[in-house]
N, C-alpha and C positions, 0 to 999 in steps of 0.2 A: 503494500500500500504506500509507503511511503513514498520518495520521492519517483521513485518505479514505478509509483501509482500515484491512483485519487486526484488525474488530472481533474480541469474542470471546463466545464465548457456550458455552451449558452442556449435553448430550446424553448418548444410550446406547442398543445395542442388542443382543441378543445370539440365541441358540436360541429361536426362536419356543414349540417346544414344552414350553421350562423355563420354572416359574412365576417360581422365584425368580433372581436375578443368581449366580451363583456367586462363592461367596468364596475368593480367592488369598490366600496367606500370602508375608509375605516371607521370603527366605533368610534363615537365621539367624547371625551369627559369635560364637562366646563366649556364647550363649545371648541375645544381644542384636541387632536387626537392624542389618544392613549398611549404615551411612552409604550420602551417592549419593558418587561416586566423579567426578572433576572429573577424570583424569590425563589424557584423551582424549575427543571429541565422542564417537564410539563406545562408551565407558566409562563415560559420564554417562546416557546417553540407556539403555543396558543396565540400569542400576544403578536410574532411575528407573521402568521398567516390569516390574522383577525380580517375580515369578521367572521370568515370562514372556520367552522367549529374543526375540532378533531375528527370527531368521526364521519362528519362529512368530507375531510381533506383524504382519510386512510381508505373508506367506501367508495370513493368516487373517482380521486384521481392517481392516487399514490398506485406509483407502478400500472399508470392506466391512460391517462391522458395528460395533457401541460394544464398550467391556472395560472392565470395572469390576473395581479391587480393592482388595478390604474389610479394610483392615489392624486389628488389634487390638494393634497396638505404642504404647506409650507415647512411645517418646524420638522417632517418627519423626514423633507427630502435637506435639510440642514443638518440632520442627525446622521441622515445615510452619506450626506458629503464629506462630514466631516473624520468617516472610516481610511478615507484614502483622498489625496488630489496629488496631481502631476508634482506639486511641491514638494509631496512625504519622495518620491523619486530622487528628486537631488538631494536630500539629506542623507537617503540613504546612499549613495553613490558616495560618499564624502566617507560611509563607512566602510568601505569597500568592495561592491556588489560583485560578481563574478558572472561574462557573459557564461548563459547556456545555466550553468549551476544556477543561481539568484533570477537570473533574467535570459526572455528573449525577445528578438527583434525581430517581427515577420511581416510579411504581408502577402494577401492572396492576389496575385497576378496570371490573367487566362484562367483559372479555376483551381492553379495549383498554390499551393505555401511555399514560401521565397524567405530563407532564414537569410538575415543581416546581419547577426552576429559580428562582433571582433573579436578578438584574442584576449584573455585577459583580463582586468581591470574595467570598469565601467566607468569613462569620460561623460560627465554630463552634459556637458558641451559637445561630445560627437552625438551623445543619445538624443542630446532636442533636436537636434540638425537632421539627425534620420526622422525623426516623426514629421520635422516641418515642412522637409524636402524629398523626402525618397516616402512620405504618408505611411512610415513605417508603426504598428504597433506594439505598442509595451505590453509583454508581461512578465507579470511578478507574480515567480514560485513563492508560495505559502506566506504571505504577509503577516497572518499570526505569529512569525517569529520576532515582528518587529513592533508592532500596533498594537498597545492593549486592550483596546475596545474588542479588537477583533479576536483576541484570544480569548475573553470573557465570553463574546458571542458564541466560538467553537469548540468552548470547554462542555459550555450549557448544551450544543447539537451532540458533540460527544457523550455527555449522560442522557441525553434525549434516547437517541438513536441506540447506544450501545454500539455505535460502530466507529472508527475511525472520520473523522470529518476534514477534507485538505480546501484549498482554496489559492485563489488566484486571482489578480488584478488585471485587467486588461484595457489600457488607455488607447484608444483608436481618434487618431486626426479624421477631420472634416473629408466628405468625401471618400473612405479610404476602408477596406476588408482587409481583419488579421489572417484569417483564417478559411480554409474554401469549406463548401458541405462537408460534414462529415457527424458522426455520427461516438457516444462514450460509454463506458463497462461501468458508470456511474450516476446514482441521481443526484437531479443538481437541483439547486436554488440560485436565481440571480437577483442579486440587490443593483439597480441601476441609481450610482452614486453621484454622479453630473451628466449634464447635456442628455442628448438623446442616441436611440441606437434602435436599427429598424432591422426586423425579425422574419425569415423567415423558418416555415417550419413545415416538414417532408412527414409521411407516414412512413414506420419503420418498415425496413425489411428484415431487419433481426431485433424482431421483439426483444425487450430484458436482457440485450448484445453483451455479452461477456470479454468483448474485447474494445479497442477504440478502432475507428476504421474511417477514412474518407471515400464519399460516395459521389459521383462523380455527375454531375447537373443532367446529362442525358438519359441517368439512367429511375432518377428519384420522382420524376413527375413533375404536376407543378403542387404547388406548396399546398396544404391544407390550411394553415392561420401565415397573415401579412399583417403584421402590425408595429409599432414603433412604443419604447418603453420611455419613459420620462424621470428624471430624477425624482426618488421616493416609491417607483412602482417597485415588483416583486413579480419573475416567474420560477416558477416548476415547470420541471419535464419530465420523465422516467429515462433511465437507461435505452441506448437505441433508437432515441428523435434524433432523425436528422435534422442538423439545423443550419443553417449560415447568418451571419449579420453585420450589418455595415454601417459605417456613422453616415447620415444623411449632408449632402453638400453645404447646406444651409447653417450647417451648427457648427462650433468651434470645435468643441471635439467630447467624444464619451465618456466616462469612467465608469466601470461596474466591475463587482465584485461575485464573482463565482463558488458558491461552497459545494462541498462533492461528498456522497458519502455512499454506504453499502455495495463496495467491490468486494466483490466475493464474499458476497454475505448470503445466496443463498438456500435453497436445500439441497443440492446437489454438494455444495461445499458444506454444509453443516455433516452432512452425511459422510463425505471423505473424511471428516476430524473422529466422528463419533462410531462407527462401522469397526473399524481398527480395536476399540474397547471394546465392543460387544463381543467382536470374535476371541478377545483374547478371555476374558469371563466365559464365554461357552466352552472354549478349552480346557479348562479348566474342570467343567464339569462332564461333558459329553468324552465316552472312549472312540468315538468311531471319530471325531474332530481329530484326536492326536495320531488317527493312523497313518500310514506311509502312504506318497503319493505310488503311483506305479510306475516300475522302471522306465526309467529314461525318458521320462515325459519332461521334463525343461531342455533337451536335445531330441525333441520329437519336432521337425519343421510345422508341426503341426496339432493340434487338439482335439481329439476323438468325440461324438456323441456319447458318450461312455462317461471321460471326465465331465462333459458339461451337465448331465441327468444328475454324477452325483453331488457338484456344487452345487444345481438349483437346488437339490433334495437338502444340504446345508442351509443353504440361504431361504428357505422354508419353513424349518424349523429353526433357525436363526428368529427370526421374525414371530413365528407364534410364542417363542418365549419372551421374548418382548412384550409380547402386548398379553400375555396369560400372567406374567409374573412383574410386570410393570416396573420391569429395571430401572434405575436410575440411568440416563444416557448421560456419558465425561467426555466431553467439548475438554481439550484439552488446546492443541495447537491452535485455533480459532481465537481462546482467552487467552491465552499468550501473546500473541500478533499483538491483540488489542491494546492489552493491558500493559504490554510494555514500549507498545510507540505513540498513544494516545498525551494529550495534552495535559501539565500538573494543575494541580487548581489553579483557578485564577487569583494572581498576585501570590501567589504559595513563598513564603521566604524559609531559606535552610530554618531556620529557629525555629518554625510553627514544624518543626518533622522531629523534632526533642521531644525528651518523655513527657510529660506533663502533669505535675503535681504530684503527691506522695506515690510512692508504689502500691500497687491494690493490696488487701489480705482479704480473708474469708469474710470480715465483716461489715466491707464494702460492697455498695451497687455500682455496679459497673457502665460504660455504655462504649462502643467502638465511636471514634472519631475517620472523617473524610468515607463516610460509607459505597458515596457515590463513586471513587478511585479506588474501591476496594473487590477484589472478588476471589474465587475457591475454585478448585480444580481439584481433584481426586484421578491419580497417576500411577505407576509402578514407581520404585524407588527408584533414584536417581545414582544408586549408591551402586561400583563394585562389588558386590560379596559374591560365596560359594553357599549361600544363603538362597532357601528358594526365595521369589521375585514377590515381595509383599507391596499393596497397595499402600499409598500415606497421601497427607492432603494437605497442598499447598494453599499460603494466603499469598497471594500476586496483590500489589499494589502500584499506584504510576506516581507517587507523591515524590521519588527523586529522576522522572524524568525531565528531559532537559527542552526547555519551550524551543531555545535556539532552534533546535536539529528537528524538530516536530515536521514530518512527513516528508523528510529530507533524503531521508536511506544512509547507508552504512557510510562514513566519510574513509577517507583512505589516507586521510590526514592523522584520523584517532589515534593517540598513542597507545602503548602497551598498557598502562596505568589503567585508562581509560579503562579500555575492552577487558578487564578484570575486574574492575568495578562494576561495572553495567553487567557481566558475567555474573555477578553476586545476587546484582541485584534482581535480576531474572528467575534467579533459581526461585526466591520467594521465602517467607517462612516455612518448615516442614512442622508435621505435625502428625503422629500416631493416627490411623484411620478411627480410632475410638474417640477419637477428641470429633470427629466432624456434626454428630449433633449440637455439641455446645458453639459451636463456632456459628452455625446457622441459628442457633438461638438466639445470640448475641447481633446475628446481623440484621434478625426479624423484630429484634425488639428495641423500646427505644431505651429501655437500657432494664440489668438485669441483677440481681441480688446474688453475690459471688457464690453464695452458700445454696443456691438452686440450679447453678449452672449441671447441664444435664452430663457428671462426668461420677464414676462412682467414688473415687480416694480424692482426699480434700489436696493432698501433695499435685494431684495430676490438673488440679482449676489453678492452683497458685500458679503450675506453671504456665497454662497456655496463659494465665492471666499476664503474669512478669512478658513472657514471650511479645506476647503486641501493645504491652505498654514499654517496653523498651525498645521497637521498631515506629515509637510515638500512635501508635492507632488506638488505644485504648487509653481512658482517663476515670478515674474516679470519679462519680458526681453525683455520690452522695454518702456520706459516714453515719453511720451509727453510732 
């Protein structure tokens, strides 16, 4: 996902047989619209698609059609301006942008993309002079590493979503296309944060597209929605709209802001993570799972009706235990992805990751702290032994990742230190498989009386208790 991923890109679609996009208004309070609301992932994400409810936004369009809505609020498209303008670019150039890494410089000419790129360093004085003169467009990979609005915005889509959320700026001059049709393995939101930017928008040919792909004008049709987005609107699209868009000759020039989220997020991938655990627990129990395959079958050019009869008869009975004995499914690799390249809270300082206040004893109620950067996985051990393979359960948390690098990918800069550290901090708290009721006790509750924690020896609650209050997650808050 990271910089490998969760590009972002700009779409919409809606009633085939409406000409125009319909305009939403937003709710209004005191005759003035309704800030977005930060108290809750739930509250933010409500606040940002208003007036459009939830379950109208998930029933209707999420994964299904685009939504465009046309505000004509002044303070909201001041609020959306003031996320990004061509200014925040030369400040950051001054900090040392890197073409290609940090930024690119394109433009779509005949129907193809034209990288401008130079070598290097980011001159701000050659980057205005390509936008003004060669109508080249800016963008800028993941700005949440630099803008704190916008990390506050992507922490909140982050605990929304549970998924990875990346983003991208894209200032386009007058007149001028970054980018030709094409089409993304991601669903997007676009905040249009100055000027204007005109849309068009293609019915897919690879529905819920699991890859990115340009699609080529002769072959998409003509568009299904033309419309033009204004500073303060907002669209959706699902993965797989094709789209293109261009700043109209008339205006100075665009800014909008792209947020991208659930790449590989879904059941097919849920499936690759959790499959792998099932079979290895049916192994465990089933003798005819541990038998030998038959000779020379992985130097057989080829796989017999024979092998495939008795995998499905596997995968058959695979499944009926499933659903007769209601296993619990361990999403392991999936919550790791997440939880270890996801955003830290917003404004998080090392100090708030200390323990915090006395150390718990029995006679304390407890409650876990940062819940929402908090999650559990249930794994083989991680450990060498001659020991058979025992399951244990990890706490993963993202409170010492680093906002810098957030959807950036592996640097090749990192040092050694580094990648031992981050190596640590991956692995996770470990925790005896008998402790995982009290851990989800503590995660469901809003806080919990040490002496009820669901563990049977009082020595084994002090521990997991000292455990995540010395990785700062848990805090006393309240003494007897």
């Amino acid at each position: 996902m990271p910089k490998k991923g969760r590009r972002v890109k700009k779409c919409e679609e809606e009633e085939e047989e409406e000409e125009d996009v319909p305009v939403k208004q937003m709710k209004m309070v005191n005759g003035s619209a309704a800030p977005l609301c930060f108290d809750s992932p739930l509250d933010f994400f409500q606040s940002l698609i208003s007036p459009v409810g939830l379950d109208e936004f998930f029933q209707q369009y999420w994964e299904q059609k685009p939504l465009v809505l046309h505000r004509s609020d002044a303070a909201l498209a001041s609020y959306y301006r003031s996320l990004f303008q061509l200014s925040d670019v030369k400040q950051l150039c001054a900090r040392g942008l890197q073409y290609a890494t940090d930024l690119n410089v394109c433009r779509c000419i005949d129907g193809k993309k034209k990288v401008l790129n130079k070598a290097g360093k980011v001159k701000f004085s050659q980057l205005k002079k390509d936008f003004e003169e060669k109508k080249a467009t800016i963008q800028l990979h993941q700005p949440q590493r630099f803008k704190d609005e916008l990390w506050r915005i992507q922490e909140r889509l982050e605990c929304f979503f549970g998924s990875l959320v990346g983003s991208n700026v894209y200032i386009t001059p007058r007149g001028s296309q970054g980018l030709p049709p094409h089409y993304d393995d991601v669903e997007v939101l676009i905040l249009q944060l100055e000027g204007q930017k005109h849309w068009r928008l293609y019915q897919p040919t690879v529905p819920l597209a699991r890859e990115y792909s340009l699609e080529p004008e002769d072959r998409i049709g003509p568009p299904t929605h033309d419309f033009i987005l204004q500073a303060g609107d907002l669209l959706y699209f699902p993965r797989g709209t094709i789209h293109q868009a261009d700043t109209p000759s008339d205006v100075d020039r665009s800014t909008h802001l792209t947020l991208s989220t659930y790449q590989n997020m879904s059941w097919g991938d849920f499936m690759l993570d959790v499959i792998p655990g099932c079979v290895f627990d049916c192994m465990r129990r089933e003798r005819g799972m541990r038998s030998g395959l038959p000779r020379n079958l992985l130097t057989s050019p080829s796989v017999g009706p024979d092998v495939n009869k008795q995998l499905c008869a596997f995968l058959r009975r695979l499944a009926d235990d499933l659903e007769r004995e209601n296993h619990e499914l361990r999403s392991t690799a999936m919550k790791r992805d997440f939880i270890s390249n996801r955003l830290p809270p917003y404004l998080l300082d090392q100090a708030d990751v200390d323990p915090v206040g006395k150390p718990p004893s029995l006679e304390d109620t407890v409650c876990i702290r940062f819940k929402e950067h908090l999650l559990l996985t249930v794994e083989p051990s991680q450990e060498n032994t001659d020991e058979a393979t025992e399951l244990v359960v990890f706490v993963l948390h993202s409170l010492k990742n680093k906002r810098e690098t957030h959807m950036m990918g592996a640097s090749d800069d990192d040092d050694d230190d580094d990648d031992e550290e981050e190596e640590v901090i991956s692995q996770g708290l470990r925790f005896p498989l008998t402790h995982l009721s009290a851990l989800k006790q503590l995660l469901h509750s809003e806080h919990v009386p040490a002496a009820q924690l669901q563990l049977t020896q009082d020595e084994d609650k002090l521990g997991l208790m000292l455990g995540l209050w010395s990785e700062g997650l848990l805090r006393v808050c309240q003494t007897s």
